[in-house]
VOBA-1610 file (N, C-alpha, C; in pm, whole numbers, padded with zeros to 5 digits, always signed):
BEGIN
Unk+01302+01791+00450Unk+01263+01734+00577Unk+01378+01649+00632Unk+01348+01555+00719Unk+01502+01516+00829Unk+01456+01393+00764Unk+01392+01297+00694Unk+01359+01180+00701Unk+01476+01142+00648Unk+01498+01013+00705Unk+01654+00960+00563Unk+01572+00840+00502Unk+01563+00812+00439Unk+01522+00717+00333Unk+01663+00640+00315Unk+01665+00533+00253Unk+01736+00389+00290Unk+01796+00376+00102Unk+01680+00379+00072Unk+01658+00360-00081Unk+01678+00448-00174Unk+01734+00438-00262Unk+01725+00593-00377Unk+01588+00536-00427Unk+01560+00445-00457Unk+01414+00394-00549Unk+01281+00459-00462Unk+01306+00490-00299Unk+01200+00509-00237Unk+01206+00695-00222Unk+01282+00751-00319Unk+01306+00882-00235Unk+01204+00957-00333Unk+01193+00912-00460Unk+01056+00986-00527Unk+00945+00967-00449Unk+00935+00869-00446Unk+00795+00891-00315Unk+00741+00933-00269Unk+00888+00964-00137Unk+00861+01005-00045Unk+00845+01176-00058Unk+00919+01191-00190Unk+00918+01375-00232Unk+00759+01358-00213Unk+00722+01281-00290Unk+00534+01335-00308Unk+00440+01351-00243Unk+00509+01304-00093Unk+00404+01347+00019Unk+00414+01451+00024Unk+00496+01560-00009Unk+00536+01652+00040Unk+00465+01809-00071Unk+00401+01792-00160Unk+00343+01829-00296Unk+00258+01889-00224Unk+00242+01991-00256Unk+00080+02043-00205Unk-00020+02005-00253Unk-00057+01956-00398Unk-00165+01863-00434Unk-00145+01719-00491Unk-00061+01675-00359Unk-00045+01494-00366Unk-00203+01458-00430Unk-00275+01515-00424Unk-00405+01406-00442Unk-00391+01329-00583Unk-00316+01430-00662Unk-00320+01415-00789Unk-00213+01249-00801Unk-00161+01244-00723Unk-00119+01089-00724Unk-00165+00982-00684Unk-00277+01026-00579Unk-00334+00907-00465Unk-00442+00799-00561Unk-00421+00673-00499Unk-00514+00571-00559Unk-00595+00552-00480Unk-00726+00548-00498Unk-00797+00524-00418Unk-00916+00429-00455Unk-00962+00378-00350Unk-01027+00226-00343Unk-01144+00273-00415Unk-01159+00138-00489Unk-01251+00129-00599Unk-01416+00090-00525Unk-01397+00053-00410Unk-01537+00017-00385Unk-01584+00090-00313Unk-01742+00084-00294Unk-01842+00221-00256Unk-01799+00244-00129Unk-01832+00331-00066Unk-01865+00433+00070Unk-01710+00350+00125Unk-01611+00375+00035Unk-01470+00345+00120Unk-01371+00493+00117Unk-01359+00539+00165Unk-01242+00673+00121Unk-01073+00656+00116Unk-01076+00540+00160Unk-00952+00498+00137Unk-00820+00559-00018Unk-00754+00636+00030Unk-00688+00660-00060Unk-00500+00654-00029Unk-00401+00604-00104Unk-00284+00526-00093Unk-00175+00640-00180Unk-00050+00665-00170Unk+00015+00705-00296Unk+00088+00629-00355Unk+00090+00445-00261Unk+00156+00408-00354Unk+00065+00271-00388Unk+00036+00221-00511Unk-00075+00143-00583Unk-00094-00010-00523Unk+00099-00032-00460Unk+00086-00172-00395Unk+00016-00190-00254Unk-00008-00054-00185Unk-00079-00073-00076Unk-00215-00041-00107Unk-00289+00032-00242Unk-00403-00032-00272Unk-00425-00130-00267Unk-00330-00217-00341Unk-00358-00409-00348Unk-00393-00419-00254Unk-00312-00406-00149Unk-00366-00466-00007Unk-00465-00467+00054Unk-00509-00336+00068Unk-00614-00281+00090Unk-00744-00350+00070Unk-00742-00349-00075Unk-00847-00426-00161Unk-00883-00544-00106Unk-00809-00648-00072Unk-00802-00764-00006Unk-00883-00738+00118Unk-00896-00649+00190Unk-00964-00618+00318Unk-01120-00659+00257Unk-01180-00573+00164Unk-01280-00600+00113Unk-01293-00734+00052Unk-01185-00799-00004Unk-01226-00924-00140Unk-01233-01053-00010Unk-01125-01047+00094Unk-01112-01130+00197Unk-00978-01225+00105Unk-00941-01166+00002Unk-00772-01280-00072Unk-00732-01306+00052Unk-00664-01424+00056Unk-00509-01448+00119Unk-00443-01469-00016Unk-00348-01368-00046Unk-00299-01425-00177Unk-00144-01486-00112Unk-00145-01418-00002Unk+00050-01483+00074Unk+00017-01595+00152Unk+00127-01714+00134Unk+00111-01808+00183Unk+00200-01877+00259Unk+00228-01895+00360Unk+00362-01960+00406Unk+00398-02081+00357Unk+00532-02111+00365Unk+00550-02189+00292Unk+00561-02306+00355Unk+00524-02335+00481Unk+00610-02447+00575Unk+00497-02450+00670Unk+00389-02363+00655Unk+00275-02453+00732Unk+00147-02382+00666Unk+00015-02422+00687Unk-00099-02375+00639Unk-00138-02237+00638Unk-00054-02088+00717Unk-00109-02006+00728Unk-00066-01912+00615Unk-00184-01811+00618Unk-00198-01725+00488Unk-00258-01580+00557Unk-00240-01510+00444Unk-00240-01351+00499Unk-00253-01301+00359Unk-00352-01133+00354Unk-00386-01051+00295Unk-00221-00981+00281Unk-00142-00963+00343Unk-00037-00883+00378Unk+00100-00944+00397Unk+00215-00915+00275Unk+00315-00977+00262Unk+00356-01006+00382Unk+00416-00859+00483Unk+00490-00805+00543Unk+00415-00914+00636Unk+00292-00965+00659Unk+00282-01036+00805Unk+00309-01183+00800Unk+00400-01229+00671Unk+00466-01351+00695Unk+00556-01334+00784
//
């Protein structure tokens, strides 16, 4: 495919979307009537948090917190 990937660490990965039976990698959410399914386990974490309501990220320089690294 044309994608360029940045990372050598991210290029297995990204091969595995590409599998005809990715399923066999996908994680998928542990709680009922969710179909949520991920191939990679750290965006389960996240995920999960939707349901648990975590803020496990925290800024460091004022009170706000987030389910989701990336939205510090």
């Amino acid at each position: 495919c044309d994608k360029a990937i940045c990372r050598s660490a991210d290029l297995p990965r990204h091969v595995r979307t590409h599998y005809k039976d990715n399923e066999a990698f996908m994680h998928a959410c542990p709680f009922p009537n969710c179909a949520y399914k991920a191939l990679q386990k750290s965006n389960l974490k996240t995920h999960i948090r939707t349901h648990t309501g975590e803020l496990s990220h925290r800024c460091p320089q004022c009170p706000f917190a987030t389910k989701d690294q990336a939205s510090l």
